[in-house]
C-alpha positions in Angstrom: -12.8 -100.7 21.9 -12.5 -98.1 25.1 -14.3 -100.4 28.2 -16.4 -103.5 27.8 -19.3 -102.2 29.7 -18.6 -98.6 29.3 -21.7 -98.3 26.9 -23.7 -99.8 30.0 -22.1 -97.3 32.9 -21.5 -94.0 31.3 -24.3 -91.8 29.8 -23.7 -89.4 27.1 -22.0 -86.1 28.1 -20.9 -83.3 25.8 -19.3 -79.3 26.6 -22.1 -77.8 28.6 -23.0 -73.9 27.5 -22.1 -71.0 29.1 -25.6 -69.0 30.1 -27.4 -67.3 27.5 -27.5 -63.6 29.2 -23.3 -64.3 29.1 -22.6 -65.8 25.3 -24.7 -63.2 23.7 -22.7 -59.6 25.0 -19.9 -60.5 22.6 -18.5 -63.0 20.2 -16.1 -65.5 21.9 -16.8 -69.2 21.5 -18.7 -70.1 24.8 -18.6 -73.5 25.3 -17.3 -75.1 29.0 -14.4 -77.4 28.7 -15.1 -81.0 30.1 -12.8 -82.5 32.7 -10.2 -85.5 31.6 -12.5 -88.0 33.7 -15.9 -87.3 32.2 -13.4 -87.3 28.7 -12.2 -90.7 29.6 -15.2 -92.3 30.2 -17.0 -90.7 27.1 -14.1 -92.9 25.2 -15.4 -95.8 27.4 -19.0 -96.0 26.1 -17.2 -96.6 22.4 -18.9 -100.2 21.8 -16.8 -103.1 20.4 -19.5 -103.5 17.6 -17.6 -105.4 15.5 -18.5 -103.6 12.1 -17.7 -99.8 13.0 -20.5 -98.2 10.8 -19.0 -94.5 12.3 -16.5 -95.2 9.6 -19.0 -95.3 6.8 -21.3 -92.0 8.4 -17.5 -90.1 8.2 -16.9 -88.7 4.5 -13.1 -88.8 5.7 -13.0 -92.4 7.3 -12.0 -91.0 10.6 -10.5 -94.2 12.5 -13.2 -93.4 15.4 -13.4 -96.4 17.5 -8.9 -96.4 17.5 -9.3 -92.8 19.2 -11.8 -93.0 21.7 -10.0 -96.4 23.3 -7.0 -94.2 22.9 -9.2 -90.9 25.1 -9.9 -93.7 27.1 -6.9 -95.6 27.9 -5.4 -91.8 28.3 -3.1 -91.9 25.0 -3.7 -88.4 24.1 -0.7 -88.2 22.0 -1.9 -91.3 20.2 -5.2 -90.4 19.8 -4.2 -87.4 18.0 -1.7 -89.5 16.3 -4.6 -91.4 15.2 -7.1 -88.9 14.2 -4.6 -86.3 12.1 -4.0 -89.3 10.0 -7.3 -89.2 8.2 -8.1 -85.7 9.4 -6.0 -82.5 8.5 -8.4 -80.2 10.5 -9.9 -81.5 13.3 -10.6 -78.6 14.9 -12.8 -77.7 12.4 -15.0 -80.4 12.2 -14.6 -80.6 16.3 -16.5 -77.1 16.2 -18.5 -77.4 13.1 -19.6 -80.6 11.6 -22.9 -81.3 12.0 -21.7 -85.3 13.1 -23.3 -88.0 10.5 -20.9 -90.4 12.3 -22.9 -90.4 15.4 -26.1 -90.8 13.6 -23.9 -94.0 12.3 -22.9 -95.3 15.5 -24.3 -98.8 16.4 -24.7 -97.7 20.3 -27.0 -94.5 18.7 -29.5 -97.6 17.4 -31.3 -97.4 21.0 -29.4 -95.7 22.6 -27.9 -92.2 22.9 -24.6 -92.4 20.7 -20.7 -91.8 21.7 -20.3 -88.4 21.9 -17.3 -88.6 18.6 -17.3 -85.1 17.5 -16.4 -83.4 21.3 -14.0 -86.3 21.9 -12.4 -85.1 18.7 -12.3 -81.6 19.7 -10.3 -82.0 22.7 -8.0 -84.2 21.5 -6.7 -81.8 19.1 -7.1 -79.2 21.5 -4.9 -81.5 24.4 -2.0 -81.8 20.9 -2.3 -77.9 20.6 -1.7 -77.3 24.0 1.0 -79.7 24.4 2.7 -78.9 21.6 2.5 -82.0 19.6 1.0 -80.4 16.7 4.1 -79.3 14.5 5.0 -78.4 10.8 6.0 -81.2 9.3 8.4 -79.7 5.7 8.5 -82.1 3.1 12.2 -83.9 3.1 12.4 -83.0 -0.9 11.2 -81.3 -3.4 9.6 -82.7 -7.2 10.1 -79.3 -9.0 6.3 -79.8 -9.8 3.9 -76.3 -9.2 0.3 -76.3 -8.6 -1.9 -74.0 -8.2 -5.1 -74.5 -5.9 -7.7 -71.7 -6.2 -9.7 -70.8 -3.0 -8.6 -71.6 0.6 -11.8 -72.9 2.4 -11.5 -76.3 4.1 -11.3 -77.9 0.6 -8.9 -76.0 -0.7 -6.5 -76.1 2.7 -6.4 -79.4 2.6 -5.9 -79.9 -0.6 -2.9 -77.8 -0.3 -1.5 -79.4 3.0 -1.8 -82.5 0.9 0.1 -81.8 -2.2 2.8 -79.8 -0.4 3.4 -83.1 1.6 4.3 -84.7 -1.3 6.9 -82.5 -1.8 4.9 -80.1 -4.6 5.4 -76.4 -4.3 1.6 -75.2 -4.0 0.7 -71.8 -4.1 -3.1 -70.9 -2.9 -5.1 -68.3 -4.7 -7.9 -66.2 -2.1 -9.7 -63.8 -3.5 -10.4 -62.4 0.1 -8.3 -60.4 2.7 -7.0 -63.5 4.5 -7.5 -66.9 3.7 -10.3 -69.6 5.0 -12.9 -69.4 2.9 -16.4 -69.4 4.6 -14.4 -70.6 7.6 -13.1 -67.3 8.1 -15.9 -64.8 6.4 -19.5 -66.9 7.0 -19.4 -68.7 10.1 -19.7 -66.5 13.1 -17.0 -66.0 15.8 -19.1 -67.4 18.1 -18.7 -70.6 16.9 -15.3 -71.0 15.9 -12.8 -67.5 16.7 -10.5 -67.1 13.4 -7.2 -67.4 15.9 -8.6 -70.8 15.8 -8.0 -70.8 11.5 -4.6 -68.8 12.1 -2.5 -71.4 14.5 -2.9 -74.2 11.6 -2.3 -71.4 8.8 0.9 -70.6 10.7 1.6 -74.1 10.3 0.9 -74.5 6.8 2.9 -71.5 6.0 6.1 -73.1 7.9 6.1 -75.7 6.0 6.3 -74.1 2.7 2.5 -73.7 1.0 2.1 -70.1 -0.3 -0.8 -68.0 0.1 -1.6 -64.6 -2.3 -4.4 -63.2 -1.3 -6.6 -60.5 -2.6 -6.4 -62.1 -5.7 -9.2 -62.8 -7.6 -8.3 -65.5 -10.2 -10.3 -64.9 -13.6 -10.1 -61.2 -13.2 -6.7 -60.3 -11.2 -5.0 -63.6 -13.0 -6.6 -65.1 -16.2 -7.3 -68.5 -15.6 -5.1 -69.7 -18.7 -2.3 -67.8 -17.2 -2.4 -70.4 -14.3 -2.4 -72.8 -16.8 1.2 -71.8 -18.6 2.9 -71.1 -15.0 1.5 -74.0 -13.0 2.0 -78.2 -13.8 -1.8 -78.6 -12.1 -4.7 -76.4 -11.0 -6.8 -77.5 -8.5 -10.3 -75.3 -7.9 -11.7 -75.2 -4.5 -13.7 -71.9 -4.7 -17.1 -73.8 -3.0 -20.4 -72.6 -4.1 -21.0 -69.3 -4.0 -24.0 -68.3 -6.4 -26.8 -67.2 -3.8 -30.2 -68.9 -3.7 -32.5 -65.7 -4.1 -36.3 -65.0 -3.3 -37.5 -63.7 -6.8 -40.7 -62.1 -5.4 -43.0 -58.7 -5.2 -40.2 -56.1 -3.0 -37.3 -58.0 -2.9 -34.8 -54.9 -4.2 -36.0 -53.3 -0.8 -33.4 -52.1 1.2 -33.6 -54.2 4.2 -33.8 -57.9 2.1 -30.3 -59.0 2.6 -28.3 -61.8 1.5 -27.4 -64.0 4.7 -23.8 -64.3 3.2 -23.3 -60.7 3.4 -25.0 -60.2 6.9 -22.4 -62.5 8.4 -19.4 -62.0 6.2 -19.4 -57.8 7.5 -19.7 -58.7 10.8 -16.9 -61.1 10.8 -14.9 -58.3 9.4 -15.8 -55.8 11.8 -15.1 -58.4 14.6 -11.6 -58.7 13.0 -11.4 -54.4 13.6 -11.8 -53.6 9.8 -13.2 -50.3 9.7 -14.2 -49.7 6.2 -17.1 -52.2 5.6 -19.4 -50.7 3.2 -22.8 -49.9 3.5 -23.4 -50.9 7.4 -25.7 -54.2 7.7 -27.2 -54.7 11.3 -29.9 -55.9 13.0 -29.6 -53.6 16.5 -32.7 -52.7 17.1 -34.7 -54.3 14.3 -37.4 -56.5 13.2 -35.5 -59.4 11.8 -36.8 -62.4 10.2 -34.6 -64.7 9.1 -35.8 -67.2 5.8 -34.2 -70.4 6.0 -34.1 -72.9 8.4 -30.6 -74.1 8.0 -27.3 -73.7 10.2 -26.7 -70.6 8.0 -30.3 -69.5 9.3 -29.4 -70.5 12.7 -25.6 -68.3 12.6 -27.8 -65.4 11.1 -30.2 -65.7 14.5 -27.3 -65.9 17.0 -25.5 -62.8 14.8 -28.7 -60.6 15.0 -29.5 -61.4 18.5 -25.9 -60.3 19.7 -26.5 -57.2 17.7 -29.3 -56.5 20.3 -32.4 -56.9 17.5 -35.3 -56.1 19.1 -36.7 -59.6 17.9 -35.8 -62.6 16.0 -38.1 -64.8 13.9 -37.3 -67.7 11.5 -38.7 -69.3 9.0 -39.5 -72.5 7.0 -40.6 -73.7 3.9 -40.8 -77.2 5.3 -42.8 -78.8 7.9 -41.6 -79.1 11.8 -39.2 -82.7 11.4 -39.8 -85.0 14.5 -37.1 -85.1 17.3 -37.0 -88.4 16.6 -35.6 -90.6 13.6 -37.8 -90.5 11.0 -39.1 -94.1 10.3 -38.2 -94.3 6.5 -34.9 -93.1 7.1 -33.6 -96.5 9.2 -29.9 -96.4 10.7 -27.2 -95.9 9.9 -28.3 -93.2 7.4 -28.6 -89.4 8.2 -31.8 -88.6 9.4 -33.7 -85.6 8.8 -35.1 -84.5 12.5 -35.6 -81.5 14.3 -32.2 -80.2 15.2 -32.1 -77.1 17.5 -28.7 -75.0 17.7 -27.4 -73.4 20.3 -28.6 -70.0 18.7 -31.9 -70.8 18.4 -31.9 -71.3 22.0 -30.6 -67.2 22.7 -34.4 -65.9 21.8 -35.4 -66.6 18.6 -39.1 -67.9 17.7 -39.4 -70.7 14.6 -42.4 -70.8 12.7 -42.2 -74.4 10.1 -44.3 -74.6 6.7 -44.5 -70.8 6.1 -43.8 -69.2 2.7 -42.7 -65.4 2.5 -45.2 -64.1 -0.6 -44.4 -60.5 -0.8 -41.6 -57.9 1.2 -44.1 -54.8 1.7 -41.9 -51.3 1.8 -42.9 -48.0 2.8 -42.3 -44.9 0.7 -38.4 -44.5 0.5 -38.4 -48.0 -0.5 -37.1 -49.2 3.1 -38.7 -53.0 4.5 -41.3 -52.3 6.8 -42.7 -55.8 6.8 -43.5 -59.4 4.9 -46.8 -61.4 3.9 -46.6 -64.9 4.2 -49.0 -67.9 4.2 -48.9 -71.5 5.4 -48.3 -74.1 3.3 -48.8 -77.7 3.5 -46.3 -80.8 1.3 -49.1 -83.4 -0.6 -47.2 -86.5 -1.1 -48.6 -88.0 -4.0 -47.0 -91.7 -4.7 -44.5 -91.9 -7.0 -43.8 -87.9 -7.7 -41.9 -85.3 -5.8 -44.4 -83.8 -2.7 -46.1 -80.9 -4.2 -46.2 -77.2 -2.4 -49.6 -75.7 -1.5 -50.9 -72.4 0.1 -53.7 -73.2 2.6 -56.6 -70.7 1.9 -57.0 -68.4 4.3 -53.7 -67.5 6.1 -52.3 -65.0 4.6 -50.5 -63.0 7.6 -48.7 -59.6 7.2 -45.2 -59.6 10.1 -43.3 -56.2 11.0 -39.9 -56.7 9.8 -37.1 -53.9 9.5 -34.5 -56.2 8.3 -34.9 -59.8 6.6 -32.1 -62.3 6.0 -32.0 -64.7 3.0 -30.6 -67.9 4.2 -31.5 -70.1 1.3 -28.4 -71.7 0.3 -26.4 -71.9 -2.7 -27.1 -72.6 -6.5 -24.1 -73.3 -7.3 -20.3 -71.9 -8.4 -19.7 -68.7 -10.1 -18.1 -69.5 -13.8 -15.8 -67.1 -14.4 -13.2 -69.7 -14.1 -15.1 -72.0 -15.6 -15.2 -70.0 -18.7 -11.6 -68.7 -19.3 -11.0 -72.7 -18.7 -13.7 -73.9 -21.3 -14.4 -76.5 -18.2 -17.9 -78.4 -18.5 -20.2 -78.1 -15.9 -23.2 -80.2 -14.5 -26.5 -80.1 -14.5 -26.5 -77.6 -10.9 -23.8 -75.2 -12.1 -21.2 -77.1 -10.6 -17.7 -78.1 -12.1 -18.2 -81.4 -13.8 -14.9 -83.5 -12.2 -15.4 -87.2 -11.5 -15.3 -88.6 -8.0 -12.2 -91.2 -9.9 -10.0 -88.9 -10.5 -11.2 -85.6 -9.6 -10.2 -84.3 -13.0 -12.2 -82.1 -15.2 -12.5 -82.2 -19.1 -9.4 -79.9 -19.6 -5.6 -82.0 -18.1 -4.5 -80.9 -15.2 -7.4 -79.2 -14.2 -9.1 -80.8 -11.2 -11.8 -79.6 -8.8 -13.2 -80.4 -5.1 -14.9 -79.6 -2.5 -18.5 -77.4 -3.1 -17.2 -76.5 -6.4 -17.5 -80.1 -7.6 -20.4 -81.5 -5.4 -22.5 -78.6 -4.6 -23.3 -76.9 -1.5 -22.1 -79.6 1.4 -20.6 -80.3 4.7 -17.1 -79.1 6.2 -16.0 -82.8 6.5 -17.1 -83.9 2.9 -14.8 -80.3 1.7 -11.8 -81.9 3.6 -12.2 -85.2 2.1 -12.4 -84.2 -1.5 -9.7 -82.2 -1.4 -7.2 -84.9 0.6 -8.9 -87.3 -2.4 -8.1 -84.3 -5.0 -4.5 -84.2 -3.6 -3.9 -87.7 -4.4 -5.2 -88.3 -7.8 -3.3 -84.7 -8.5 0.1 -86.2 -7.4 -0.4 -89.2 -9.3 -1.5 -87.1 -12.2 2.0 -85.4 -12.0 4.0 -88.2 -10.4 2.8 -91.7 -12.2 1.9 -92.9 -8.4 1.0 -91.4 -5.1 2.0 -92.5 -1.1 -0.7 -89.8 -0.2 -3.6 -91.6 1.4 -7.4 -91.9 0.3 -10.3 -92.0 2.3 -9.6 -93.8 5.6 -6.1 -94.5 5.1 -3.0 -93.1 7.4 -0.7 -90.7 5.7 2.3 -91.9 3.9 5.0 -90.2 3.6 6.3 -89.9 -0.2 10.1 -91.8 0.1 
């Protein structure tokens, strides 16, 4: 695939940065579109490996090594061809996955991997611009309903999906506008929501149904779904917050991360009404948590002009480097540093936040914390402990809880008399995707737990097929890997 020595001439190159003192005055995506050229030969260094393990790193089989020779033999039409075959969104995951296909790719063994994820990106942004990228109607219809709840990245596909088969799908949001954490999580800096709209528009023309700012369990009871729809699919991800149970956190100034970043996508839409105002302009902030919702929380706070930014970690600093008992092609836990914490913010690794100190209105004036060390004791899970001595009291005006997700709320889960698994999730086999109740199914983070953007898309294209075949006997729609087929 792409050139024979390409992996030999060409180094890696991906979209450059626009300059920090730029990016951070507002919050347009600031990334510097690469040239066709440099595009072309960035399809070149795609290795003919024999045994593409990119395949395997992709929770959505994406047929990588057929769309980079495709980039590099200047197909664009083909390589998008290609890639929306496995792929509803790929301008999604072009923006936002965090890329375990290039920690799988055979040239990333010793050497710097094909750049897959911006390749992807601008091919769906060349079929965009040229127009390729259409609605696509079913030919018929089955007279079959379904209902899928929540319209994140699971949930959209999901829909896409079933309606392709020639289902009438209606999608449930319990929010303003539809795309889940897409649209009310991840900042605008990263992906702008006009972005989520042109492929809603899409969706919408050919013929799935959104209703939103309704809440199913409480606007709709669950069992109502049940009598009006032939299948229900939830999507609703995991939404239960991971909290800090410790000495001052009902201060006001210990906010959710969720919260932090779903207001301020709102009042970059122009909503007015937002509730109590959460910002970090000219603040202390500290943000807890070390993930990418951490990281969206530092760029956030820093374009709100706080007067500094710390984060922190539970866990030690991870190398730069693969670690050595996590061996390709596997994801690899190392230091990974995002374009946000690059604007200004300082990272401190194994600290634990004891105690949010307030002063006398009960406002955050400032945290203790104390270094910990992981004791790895054979056999057992590494044990947490304080190191004596290091106690350390910060100023902080406004601390953001980026701690992940416990699991899914189970209000539906309770009208439904569904089962759930051992981490609050929905209990729904990877088989089938079916719960205990027929013709209830789930996907996504509702199912699996708190997870990437590219595993949501796969579960719910898998959903989608074991949903038609639930209603239909059989299903054309694909699974993992597989091109779409049309139902006949």
């Amino acid at each position: 695939m792409g050139k024979t020595t390409g992996f030999l001439e060409f180094d890696r190159k991906v979209e450059s940065y626009a300059p920090v003192e730029q990016r951070v005055k507002n919050y347009k995506e600031f990334t510097q579109p690469m040239d066709k050229k440099d595009l072309k030969e960035q399809g070149a260094r795609c290795m003919d490996c024999g045994i593409p393990f990119c395949h395997s790193g992709c929770p959505l089989g994406n047929l990588i090594p057929d769309f980079n020779d495709a980039v590099y033999l200047g197909k664009w039409e083909k390589a998008s061809e290609i890639l929306h075959s496995t792929n509803n969104f790929p301008e999604f995951t072009g923006r936002l996955c965090p890329a375990p296909c290039e920690e799988a790719c055979v040239l990333g063994i010793n050497e710097d991997p094909v750049s897959i994820e911006n390749i992807e990106k601008n091919i769906v942004e060349t079929a965009f611009k040229k127009g390729w990228i259409t609605s696509k109607p079913p030919v018929s219809r089955t007279g079959k309903k379904v209902a899928v709840v929540g319209s994140g990245p699971s949930g959209l596909a999901t829909a896409q999906q079933l309606n392709r088969a020639g289902h009438e799908v209606i999608v449930f949001e319990r929010d303003e506008k539809p795309g889940g954490l897409l649209r009310y999580g991840i900042p605008d800096f990263k992906m702008e929501k006009h972005i989520i709209d042109r492929r809603l528009e899409i969706l919408k023309d050919e013929g799935v149904v959104f209703k939103c700012g309704v809440h199913v369990g409480k606007d709709i009871k669950a069992d109502d779904l049940k009598k009006d729809f032939d299948a229900i699919v939830l999507t609703g991800g995991a939404t239960v917050r991971r909290n800090l149970p410790i000495e001052g956190s009902d201060l006001k100034g210990v906010v959710q991360a969720m919260d932090f970043l779903s207001q301020n996508n709102r009042r970059v839409d122009g909503i007015k009404e937002l509730g109590e105002e959460i910002k970090a302009t000219d603040k202390h902030v500290i943000v807890i948590g070390g993930g990418d919702t951490g990281s969206d929380c530092i760029g956030t706070s820093i374009r709100h002009g706080a007067i500094s930014v710390s984060n922190f970690e539970i866990m030690p600093m991870a190398t730069k480097e693969r670690p050595k008992d996590q061996p390709w092609p596997f994801w690899p836990m190392r230091l990974r540093t995002s374009s946000s914490h690059k604007e200004g913010a300082e990272r401190f690794f194994s600290i634990s936040t004891k105690k949010f100190i307030g002063d006398d209105n009960g406002n955050l004036k400032g945290l203790l914390t104390t270094e910990v060390e992981w004791i790895k004791v054979p056999g057992q899970r590494p044990q947490l402990k304080e190191v004596e001595g290091t106690e350390k009291e910060w100023k902080c005006d406004l601390a953001l809880l980026a701690l992940g997700f416990t699991g899914s709320e189970t209000t539906i889960a309770d009208q439904l008399g569904l089962e759930m698994d051992a981490r609050s999730n929905i209990k729904a086999s990877e088989e089938n995707y079916q719960t205990n109740v027929p013709g209830v199914f789930a996907a996504g983070d509702q199912r699996r737990g708190q997870s990437l953007i590219v595993w949501a898309i796969s579960e719910g294209r898998q959903a989608a097929h074991h949903v038609d075949k639930y209603l239909m006997g059989k299903s054309y729609l694909p699974l993992k890997g597989e091109g779409d087929l049309p139902r006949i």
